[in-house]
mmJSON file of the N, C-alpha and C atoms, coordinates in Angstrom:
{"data_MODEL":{"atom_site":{
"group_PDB":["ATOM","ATOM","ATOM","ATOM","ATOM","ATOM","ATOM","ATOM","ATOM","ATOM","ATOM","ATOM","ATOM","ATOM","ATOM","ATOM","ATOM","ATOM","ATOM","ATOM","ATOM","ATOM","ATOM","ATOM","ATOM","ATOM","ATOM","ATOM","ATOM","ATOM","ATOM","ATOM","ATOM","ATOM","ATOM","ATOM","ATOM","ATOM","ATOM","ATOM","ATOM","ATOM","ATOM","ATOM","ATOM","ATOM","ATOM","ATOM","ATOM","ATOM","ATOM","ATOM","ATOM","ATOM","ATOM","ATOM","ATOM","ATOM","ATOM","ATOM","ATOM","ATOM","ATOM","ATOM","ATOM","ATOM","ATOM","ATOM","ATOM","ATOM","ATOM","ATOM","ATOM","ATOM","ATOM","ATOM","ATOM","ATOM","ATOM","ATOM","ATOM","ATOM","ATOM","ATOM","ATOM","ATOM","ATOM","ATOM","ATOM","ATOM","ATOM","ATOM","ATOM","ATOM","ATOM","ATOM","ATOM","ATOM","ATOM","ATOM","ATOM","ATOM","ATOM","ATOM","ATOM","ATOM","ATOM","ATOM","ATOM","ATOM","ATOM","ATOM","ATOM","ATOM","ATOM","ATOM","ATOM","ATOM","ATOM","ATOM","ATOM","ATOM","ATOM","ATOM","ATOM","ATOM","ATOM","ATOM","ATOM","ATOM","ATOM","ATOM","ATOM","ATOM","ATOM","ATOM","ATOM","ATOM","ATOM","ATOM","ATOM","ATOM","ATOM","ATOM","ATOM","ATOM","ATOM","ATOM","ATOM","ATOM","ATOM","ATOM","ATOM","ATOM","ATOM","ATOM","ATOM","ATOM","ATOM","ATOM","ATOM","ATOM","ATOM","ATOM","ATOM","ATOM","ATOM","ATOM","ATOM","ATOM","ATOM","ATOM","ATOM","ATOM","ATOM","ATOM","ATOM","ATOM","ATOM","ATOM","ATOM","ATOM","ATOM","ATOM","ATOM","ATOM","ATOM","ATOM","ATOM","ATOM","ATOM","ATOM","ATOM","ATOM","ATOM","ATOM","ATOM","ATOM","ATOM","ATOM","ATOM","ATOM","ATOM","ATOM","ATOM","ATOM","ATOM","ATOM","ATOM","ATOM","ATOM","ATOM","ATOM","ATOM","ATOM","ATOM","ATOM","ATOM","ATOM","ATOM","ATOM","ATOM","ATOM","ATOM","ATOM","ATOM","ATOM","ATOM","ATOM","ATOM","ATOM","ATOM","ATOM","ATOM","ATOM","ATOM","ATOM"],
"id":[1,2,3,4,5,6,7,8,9,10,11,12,13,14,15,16,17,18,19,20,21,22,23,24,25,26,27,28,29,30,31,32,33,34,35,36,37,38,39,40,41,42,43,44,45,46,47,48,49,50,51,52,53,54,55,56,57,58,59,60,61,62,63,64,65,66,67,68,69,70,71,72,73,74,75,76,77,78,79,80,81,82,83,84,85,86,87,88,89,90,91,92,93,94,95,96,97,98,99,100,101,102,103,104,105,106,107,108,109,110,111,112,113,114,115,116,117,118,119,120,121,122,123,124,125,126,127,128,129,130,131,132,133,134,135,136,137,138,139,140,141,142,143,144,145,146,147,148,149,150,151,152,153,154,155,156,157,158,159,160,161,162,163,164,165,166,167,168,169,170,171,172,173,174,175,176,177,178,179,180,181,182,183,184,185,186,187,188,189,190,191,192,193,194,195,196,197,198,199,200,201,202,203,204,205,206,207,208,209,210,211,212,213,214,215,216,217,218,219,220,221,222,223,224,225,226,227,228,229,230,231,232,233,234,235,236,237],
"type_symbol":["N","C","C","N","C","C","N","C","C","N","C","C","N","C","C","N","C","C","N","C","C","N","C","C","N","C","C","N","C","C","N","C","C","N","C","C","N","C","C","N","C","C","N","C","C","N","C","C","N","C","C","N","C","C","N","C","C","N","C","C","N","C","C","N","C","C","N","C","C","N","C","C","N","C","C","N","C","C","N","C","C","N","C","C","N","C","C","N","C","C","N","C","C","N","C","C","N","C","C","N","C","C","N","C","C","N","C","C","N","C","C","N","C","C","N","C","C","N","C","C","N","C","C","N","C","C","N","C","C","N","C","C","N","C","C","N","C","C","N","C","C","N","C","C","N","C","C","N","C","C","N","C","C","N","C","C","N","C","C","N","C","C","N","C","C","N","C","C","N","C","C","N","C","C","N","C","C","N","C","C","N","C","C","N","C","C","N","C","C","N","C","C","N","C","C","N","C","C","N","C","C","N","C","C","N","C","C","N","C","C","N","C","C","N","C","C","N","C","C","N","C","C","N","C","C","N","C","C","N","C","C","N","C","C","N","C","C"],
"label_atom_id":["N","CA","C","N","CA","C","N","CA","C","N","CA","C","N","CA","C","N","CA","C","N","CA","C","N","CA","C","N","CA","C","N","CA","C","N","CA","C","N","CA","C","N","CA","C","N","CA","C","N","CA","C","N","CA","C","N","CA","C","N","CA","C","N","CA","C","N","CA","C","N","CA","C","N","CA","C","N","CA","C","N","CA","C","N","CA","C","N","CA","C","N","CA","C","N","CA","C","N","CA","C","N","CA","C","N","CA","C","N","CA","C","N","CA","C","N","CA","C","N","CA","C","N","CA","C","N","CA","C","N","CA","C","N","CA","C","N","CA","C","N","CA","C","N","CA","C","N","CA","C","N","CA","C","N","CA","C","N","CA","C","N","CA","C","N","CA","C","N","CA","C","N","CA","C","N","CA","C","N","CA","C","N","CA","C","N","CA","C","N","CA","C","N","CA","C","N","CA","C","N","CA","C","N","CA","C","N","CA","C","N","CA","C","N","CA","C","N","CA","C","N","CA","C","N","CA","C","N","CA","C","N","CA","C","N","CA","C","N","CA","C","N","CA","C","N","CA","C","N","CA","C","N","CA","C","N","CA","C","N","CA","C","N","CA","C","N","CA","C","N","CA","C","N","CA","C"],
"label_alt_id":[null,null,null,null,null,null,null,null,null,null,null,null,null,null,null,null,null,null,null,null,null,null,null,null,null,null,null,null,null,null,null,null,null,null,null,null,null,null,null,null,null,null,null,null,null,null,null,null,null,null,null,null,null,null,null,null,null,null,null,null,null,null,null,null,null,null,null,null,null,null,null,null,null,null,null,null,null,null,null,null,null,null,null,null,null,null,null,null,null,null,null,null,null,null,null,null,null,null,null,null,null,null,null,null,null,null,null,null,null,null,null,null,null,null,null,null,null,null,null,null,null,null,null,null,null,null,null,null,null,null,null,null,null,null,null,null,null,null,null,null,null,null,null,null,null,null,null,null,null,null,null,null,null,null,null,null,null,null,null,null,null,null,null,null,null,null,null,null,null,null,null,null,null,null,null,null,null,null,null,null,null,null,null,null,null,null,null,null,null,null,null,null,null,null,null,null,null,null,null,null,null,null,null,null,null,null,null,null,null,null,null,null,null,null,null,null,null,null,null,null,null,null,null,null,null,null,null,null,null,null,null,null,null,null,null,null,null],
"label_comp_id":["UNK","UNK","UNK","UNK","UNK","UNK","UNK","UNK","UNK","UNK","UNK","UNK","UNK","UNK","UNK","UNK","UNK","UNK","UNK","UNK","UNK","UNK","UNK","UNK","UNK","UNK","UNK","UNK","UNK","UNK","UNK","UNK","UNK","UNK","UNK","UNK","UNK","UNK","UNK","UNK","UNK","UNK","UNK","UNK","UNK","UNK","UNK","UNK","UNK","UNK","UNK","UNK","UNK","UNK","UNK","UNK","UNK","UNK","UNK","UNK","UNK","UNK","UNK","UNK","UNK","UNK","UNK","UNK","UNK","UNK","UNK","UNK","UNK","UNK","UNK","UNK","UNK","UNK","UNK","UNK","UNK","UNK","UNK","UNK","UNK","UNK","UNK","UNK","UNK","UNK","UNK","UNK","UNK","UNK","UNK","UNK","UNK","UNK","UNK","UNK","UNK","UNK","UNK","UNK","UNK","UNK","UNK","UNK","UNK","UNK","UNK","UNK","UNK","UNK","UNK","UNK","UNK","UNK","UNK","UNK","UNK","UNK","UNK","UNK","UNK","UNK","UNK","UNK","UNK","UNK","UNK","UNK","UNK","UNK","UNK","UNK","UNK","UNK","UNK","UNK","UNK","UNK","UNK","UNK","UNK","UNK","UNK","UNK","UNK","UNK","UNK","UNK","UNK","UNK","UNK","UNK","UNK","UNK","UNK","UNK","UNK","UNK","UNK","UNK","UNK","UNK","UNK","UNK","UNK","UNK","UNK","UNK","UNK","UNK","UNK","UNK","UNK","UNK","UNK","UNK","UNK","UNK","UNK","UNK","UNK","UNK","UNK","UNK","UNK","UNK","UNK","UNK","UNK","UNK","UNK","UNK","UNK","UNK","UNK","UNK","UNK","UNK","UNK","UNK","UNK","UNK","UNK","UNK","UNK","UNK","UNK","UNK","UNK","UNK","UNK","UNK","UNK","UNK","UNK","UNK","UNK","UNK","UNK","UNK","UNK","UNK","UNK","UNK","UNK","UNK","UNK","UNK","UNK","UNK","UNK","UNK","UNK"],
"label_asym_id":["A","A","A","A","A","A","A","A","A","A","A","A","A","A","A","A","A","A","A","A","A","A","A","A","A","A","A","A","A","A","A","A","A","A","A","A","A","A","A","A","A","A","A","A","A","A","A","A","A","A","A","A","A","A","A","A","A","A","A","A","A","A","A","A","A","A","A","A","A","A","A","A","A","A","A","A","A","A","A","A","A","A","A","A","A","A","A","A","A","A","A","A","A","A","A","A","A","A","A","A","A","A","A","A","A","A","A","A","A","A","A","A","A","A","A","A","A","A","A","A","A","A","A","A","A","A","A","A","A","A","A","A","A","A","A","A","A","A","A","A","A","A","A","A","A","A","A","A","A","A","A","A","A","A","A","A","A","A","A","A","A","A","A","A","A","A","A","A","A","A","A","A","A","A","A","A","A","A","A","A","A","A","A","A","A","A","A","A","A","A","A","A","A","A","A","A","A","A","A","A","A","A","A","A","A","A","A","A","A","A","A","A","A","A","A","A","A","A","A","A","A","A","A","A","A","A","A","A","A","A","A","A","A","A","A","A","A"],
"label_entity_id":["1","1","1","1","1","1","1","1","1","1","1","1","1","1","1","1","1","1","1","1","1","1","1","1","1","1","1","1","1","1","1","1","1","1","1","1","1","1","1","1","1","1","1","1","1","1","1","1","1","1","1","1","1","1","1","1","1","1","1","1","1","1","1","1","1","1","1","1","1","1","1","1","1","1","1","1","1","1","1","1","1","1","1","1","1","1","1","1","1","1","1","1","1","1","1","1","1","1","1","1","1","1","1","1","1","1","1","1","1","1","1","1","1","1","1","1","1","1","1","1","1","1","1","1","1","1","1","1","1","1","1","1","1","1","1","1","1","1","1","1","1","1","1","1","1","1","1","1","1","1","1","1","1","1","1","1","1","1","1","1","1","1","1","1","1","1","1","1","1","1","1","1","1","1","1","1","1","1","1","1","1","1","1","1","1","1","1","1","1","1","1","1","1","1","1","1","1","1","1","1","1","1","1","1","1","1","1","1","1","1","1","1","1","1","1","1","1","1","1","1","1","1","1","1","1","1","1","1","1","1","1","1","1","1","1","1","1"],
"label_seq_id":[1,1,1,2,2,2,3,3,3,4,4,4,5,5,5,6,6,6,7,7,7,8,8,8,9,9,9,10,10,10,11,11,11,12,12,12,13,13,13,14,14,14,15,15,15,16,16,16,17,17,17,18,18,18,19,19,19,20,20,20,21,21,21,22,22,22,23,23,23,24,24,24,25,25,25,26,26,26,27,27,27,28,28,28,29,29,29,30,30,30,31,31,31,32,32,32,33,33,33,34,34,34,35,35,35,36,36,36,37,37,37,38,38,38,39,39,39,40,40,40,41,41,41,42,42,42,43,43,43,44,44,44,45,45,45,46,46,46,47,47,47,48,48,48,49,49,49,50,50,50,51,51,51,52,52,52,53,53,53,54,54,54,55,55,55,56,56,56,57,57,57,58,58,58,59,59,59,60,60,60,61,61,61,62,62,62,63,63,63,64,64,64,65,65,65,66,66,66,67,67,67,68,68,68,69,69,69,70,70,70,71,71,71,72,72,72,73,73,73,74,74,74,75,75,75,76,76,76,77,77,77,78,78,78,79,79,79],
"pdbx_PDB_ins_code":[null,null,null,null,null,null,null,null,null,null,null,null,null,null,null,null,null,null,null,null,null,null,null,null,null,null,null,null,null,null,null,null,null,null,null,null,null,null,null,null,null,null,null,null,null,null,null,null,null,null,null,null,null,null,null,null,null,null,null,null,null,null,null,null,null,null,null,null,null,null,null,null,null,null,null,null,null,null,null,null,null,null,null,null,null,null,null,null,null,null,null,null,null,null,null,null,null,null,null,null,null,null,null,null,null,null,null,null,null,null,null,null,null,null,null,null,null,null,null,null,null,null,null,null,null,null,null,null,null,null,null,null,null,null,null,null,null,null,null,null,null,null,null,null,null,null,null,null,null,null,null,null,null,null,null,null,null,null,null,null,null,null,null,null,null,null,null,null,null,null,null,null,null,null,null,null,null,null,null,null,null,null,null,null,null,null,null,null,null,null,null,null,null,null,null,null,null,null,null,null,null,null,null,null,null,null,null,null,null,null,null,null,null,null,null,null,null,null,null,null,null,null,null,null,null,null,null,null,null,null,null,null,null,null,null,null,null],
"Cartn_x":[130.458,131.419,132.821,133.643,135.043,136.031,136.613,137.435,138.99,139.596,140.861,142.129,142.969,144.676,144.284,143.452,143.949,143.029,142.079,141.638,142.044,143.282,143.877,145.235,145.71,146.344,148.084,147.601,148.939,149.739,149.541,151.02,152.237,153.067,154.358,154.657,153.686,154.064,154.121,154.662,154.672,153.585,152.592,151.754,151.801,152.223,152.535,153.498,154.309,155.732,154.541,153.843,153.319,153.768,154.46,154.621,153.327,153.0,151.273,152.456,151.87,152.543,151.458,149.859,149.36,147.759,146.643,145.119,145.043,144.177,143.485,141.997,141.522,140.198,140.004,138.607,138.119,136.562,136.327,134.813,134.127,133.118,132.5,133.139,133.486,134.434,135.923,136.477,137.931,138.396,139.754,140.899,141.571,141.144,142.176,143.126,145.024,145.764,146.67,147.183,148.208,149.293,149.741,151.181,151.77,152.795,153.776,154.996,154.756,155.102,156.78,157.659,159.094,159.159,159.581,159.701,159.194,158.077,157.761,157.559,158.269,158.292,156.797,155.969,154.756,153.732,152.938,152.131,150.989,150.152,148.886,148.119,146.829,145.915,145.408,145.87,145.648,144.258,143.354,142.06,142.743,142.058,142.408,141.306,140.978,139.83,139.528,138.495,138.488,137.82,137.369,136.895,137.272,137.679,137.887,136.777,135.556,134.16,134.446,134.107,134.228,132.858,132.078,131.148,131.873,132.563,133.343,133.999,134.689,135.772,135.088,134.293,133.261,133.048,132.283,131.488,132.89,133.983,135.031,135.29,135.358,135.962,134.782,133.297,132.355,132.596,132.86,132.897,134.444,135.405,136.458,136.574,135.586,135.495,134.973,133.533,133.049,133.356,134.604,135.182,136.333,137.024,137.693,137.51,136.215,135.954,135.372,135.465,134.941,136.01,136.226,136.784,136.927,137.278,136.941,138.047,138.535,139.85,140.088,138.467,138.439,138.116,138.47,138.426,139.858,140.485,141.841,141.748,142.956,142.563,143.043,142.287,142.122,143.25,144.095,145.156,145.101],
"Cartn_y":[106.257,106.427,106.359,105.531,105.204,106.033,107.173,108.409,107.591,107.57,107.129,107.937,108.014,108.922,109.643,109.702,110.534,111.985,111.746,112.989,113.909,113.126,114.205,115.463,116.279,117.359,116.219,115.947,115.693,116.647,118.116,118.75,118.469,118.312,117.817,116.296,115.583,114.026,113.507,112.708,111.872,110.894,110.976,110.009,109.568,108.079,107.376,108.836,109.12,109.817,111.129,111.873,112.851,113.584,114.857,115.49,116.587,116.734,117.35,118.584,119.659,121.048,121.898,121.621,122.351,121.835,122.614,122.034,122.677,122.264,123.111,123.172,122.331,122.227,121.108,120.828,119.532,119.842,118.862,118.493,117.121,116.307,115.754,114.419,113.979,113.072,112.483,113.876,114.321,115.644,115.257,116.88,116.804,117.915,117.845,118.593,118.051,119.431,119.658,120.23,121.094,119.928,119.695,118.468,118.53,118.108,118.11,116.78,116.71,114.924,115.408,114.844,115.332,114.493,113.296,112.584,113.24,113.904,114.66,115.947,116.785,117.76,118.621,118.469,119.027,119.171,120.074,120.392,119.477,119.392,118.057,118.734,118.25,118.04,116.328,116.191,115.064,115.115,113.934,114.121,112.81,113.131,111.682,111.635,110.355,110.185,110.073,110.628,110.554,108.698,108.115,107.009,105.904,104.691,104.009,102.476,102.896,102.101,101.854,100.655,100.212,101.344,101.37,102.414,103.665,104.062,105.557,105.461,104.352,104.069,103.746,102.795,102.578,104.203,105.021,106.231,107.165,107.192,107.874,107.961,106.61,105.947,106.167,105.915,106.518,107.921,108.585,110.111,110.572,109.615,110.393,109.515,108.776,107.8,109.116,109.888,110.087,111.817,112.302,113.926,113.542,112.069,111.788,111.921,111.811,112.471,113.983,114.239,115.601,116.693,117.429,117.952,119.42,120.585,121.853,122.337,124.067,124.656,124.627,124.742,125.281,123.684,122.932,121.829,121.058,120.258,120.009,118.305,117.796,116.196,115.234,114.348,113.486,112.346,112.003,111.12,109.727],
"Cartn_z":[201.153,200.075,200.637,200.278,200.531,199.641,200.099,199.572,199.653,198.327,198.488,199.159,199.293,199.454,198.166,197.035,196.076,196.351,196.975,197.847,198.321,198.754,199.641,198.54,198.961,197.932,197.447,195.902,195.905,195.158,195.222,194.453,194.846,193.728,194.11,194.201,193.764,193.779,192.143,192.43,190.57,190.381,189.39,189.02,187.732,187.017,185.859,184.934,185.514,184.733,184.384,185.835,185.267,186.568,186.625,188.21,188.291,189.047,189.511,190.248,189.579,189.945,191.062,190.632,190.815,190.799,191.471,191.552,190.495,189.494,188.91,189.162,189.706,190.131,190.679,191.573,192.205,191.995,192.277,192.101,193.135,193.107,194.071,193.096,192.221,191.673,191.792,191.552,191.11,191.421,191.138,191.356,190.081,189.297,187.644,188.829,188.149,188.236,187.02,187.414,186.099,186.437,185.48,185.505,184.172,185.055,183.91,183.052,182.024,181.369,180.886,182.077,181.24,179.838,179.733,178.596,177.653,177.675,175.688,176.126,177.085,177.54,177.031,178.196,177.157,178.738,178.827,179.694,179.613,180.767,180.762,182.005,181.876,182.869,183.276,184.406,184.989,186.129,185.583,186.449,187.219,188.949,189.76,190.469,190.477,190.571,192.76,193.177,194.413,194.956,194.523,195.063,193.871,194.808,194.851,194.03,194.132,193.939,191.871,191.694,190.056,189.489,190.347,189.197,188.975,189.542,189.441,188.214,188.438,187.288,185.878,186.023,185.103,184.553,185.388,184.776,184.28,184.612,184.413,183.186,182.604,181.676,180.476,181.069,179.642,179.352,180.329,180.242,179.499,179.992,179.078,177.252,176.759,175.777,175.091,175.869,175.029,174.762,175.736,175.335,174.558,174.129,173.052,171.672,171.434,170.397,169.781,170.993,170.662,170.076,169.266,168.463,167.815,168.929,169.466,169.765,168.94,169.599,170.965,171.42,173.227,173.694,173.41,174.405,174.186,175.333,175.198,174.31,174.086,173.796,174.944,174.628,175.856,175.113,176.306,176.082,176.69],
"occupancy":[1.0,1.0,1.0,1.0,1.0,1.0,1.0,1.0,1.0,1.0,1.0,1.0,1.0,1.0,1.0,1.0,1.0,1.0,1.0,1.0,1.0,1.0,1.0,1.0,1.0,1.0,1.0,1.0,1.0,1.0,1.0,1.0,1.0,1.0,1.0,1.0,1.0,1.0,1.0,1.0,1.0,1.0,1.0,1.0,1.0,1.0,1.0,1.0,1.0,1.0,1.0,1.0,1.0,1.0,1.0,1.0,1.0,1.0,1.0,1.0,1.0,1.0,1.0,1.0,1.0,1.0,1.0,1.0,1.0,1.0,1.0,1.0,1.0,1.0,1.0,1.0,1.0,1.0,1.0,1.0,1.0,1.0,1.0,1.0,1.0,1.0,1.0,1.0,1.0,1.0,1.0,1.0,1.0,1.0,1.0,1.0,1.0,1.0,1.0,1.0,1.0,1.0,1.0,1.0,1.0,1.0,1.0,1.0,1.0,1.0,1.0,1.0,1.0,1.0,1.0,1.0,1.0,1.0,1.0,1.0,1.0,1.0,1.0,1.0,1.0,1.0,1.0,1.0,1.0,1.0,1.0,1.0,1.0,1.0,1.0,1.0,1.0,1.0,1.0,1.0,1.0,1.0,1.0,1.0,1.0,1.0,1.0,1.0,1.0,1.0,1.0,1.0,1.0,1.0,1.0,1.0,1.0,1.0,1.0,1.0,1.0,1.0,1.0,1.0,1.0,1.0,1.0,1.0,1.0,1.0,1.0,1.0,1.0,1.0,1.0,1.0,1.0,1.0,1.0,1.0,1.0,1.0,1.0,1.0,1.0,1.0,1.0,1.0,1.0,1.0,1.0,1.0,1.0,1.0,1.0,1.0,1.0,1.0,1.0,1.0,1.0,1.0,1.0,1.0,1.0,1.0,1.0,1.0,1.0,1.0,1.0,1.0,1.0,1.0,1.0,1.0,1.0,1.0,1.0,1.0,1.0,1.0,1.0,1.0,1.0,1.0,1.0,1.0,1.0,1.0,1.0,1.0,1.0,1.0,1.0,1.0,1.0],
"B_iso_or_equiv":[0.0,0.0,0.0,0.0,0.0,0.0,0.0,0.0,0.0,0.0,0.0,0.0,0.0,0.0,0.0,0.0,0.0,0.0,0.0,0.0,0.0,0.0,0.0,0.0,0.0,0.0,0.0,0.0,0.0,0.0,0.0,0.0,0.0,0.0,0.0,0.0,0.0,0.0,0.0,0.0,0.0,0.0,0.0,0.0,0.0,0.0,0.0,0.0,0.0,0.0,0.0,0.0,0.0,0.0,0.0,0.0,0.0,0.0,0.0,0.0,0.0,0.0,0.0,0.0,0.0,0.0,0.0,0.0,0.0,0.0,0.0,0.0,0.0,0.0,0.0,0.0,0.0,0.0,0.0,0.0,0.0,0.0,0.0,0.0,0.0,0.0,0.0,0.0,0.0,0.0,0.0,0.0,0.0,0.0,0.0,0.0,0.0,0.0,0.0,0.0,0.0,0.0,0.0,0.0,0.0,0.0,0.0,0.0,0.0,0.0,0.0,0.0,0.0,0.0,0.0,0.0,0.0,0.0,0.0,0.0,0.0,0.0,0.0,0.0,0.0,0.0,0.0,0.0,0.0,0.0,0.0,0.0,0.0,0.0,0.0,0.0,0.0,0.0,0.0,0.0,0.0,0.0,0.0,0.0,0.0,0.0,0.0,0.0,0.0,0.0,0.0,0.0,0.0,0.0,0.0,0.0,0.0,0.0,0.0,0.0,0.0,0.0,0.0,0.0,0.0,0.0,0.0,0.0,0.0,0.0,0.0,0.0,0.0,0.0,0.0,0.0,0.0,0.0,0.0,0.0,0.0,0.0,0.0,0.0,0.0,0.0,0.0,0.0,0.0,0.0,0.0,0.0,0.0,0.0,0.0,0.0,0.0,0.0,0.0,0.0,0.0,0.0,0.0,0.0,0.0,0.0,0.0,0.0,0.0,0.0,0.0,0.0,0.0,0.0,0.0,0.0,0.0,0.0,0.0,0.0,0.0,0.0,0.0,0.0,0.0,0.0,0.0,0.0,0.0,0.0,0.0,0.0,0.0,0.0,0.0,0.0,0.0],
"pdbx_formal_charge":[null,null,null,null,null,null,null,null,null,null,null,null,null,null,null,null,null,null,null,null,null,null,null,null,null,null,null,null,null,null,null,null,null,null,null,null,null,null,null,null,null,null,null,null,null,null,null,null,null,null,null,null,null,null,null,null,null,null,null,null,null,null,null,null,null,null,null,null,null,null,null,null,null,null,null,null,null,null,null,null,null,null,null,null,null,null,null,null,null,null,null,null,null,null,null,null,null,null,null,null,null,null,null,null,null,null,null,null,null,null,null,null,null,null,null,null,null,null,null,null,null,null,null,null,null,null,null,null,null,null,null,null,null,null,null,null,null,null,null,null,null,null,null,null,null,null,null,null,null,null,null,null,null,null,null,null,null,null,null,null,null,null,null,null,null,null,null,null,null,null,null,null,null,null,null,null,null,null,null,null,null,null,null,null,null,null,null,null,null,null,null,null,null,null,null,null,null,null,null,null,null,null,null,null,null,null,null,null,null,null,null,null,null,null,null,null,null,null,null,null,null,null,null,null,null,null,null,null,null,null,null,null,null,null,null,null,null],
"auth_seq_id":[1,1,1,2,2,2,3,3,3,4,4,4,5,5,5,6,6,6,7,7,7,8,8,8,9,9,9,10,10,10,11,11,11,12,12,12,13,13,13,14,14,14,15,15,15,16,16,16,17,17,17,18,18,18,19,19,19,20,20,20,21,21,21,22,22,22,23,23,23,24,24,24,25,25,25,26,26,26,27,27,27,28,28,28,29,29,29,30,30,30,31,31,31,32,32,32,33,33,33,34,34,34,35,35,35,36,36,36,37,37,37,38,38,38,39,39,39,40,40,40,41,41,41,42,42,42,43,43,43,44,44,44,45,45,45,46,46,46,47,47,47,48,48,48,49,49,49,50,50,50,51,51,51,52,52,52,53,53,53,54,54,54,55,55,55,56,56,56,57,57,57,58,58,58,59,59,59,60,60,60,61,61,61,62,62,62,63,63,63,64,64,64,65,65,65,66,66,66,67,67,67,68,68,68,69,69,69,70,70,70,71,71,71,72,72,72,73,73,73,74,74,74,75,75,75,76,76,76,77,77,77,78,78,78,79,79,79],
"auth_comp_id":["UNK","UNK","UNK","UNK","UNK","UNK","UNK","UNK","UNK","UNK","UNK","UNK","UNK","UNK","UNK","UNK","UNK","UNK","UNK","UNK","UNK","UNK","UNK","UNK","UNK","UNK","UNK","UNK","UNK","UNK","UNK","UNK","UNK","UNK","UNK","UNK","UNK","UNK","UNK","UNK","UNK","UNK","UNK","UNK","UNK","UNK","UNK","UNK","UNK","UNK","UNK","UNK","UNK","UNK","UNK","UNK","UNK","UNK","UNK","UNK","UNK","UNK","UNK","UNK","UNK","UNK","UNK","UNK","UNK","UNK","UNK","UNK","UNK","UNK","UNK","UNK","UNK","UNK","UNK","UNK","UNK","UNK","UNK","UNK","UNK","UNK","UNK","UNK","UNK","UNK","UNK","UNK","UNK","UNK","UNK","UNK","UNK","UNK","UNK","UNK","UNK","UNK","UNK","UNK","UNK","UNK","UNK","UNK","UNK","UNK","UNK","UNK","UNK","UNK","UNK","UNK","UNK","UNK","UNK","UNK","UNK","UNK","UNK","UNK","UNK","UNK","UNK","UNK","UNK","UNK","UNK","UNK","UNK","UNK","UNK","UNK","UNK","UNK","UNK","UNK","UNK","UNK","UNK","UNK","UNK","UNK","UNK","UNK","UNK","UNK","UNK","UNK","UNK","UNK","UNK","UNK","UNK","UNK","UNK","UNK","UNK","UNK","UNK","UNK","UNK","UNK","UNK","UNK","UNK","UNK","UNK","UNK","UNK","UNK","UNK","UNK","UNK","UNK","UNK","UNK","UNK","UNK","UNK","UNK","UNK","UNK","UNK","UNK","UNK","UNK","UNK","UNK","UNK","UNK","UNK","UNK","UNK","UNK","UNK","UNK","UNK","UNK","UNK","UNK","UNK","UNK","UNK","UNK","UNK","UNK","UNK","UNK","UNK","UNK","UNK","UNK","UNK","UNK","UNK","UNK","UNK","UNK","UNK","UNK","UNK","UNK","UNK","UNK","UNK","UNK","UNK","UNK","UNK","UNK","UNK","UNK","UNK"],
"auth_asym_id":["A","A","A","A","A","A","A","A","A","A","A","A","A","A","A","A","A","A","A","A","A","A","A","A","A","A","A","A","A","A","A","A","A","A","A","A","A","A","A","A","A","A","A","A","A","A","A","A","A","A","A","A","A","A","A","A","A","A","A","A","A","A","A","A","A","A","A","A","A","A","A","A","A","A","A","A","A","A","A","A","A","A","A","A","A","A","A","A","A","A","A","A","A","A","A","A","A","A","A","A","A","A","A","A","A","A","A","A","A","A","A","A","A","A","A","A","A","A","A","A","A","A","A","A","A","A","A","A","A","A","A","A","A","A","A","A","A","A","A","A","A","A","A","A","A","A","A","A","A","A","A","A","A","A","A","A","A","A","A","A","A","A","A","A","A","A","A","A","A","A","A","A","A","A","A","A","A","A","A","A","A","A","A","A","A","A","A","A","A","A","A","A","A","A","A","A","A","A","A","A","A","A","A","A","A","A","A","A","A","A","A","A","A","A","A","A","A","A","A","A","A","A","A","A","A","A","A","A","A","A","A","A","A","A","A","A","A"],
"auth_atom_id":["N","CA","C","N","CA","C","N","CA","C","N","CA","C","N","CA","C","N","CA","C","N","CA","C","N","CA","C","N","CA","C","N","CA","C","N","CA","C","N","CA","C","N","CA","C","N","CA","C","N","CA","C","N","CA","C","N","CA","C","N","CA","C","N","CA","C","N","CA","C","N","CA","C","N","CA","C","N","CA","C","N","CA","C","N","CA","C","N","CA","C","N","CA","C","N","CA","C","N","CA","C","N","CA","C","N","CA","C","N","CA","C","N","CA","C","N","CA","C","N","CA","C","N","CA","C","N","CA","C","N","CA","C","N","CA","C","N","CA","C","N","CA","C","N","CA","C","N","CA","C","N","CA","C","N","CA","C","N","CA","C","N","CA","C","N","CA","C","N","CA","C","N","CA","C","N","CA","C","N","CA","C","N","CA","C","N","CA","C","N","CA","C","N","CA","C","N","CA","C","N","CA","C","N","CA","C","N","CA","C","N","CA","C","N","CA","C","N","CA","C","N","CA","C","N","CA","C","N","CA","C","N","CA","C","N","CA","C","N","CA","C","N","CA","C","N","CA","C","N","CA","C","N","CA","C","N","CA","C","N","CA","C","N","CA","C","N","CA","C","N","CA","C","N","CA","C"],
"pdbx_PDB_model_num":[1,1,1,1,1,1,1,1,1,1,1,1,1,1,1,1,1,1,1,1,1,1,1,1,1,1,1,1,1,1,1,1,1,1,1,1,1,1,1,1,1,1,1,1,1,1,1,1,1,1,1,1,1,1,1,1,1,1,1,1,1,1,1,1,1,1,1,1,1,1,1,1,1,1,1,1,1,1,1,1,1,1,1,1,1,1,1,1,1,1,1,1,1,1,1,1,1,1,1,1,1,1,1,1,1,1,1,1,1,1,1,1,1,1,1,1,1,1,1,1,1,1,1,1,1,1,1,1,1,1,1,1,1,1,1,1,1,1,1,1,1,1,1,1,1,1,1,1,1,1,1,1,1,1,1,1,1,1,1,1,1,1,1,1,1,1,1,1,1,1,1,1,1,1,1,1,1,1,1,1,1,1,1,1,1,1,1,1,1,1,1,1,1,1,1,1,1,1,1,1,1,1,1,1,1,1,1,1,1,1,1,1,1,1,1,1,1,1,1,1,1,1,1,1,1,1,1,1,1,1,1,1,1,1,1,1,1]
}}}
């Protein structure tokens, strides 16, 4: 398995106009962290993905298709 740079801790860096404050968690996938979107001044969780491989991305992408519709006080929306 080929682990990208996003593996490694980025608090404090900017990703697509999002600044990553903080981990909020990792997993054998990904690292959600706490970030923050100045332009619509508004708090976010940003997942980054640890590998590099098209099935990751592939499976990423069914998985956040299908918590887009899901529709729950206790679950956040997917952007």
């Amino acid at each position: 398995m080929s682990t990208s740079a996003a593996a490694a801790n980025l608090v404090g860096q900017t990703l697509g106009g999002y600044k990553l404050v903080e981990s909020a968690g990792s997993g054998a996938m990904a690292t959600v962290y706490k970030a923050y979107q100045p332009n619509l001044e508004r708090w976010v969780a940003v997942k980054v993905l640890h590998y590099k491989e098209k099935s990751a991305l592939i499976r990423f992408q069914r998985e956040a298709k299908a918590i887009a519709l899901l529709r729950h006080r206790n679950i956040l929306i997917v952007y």
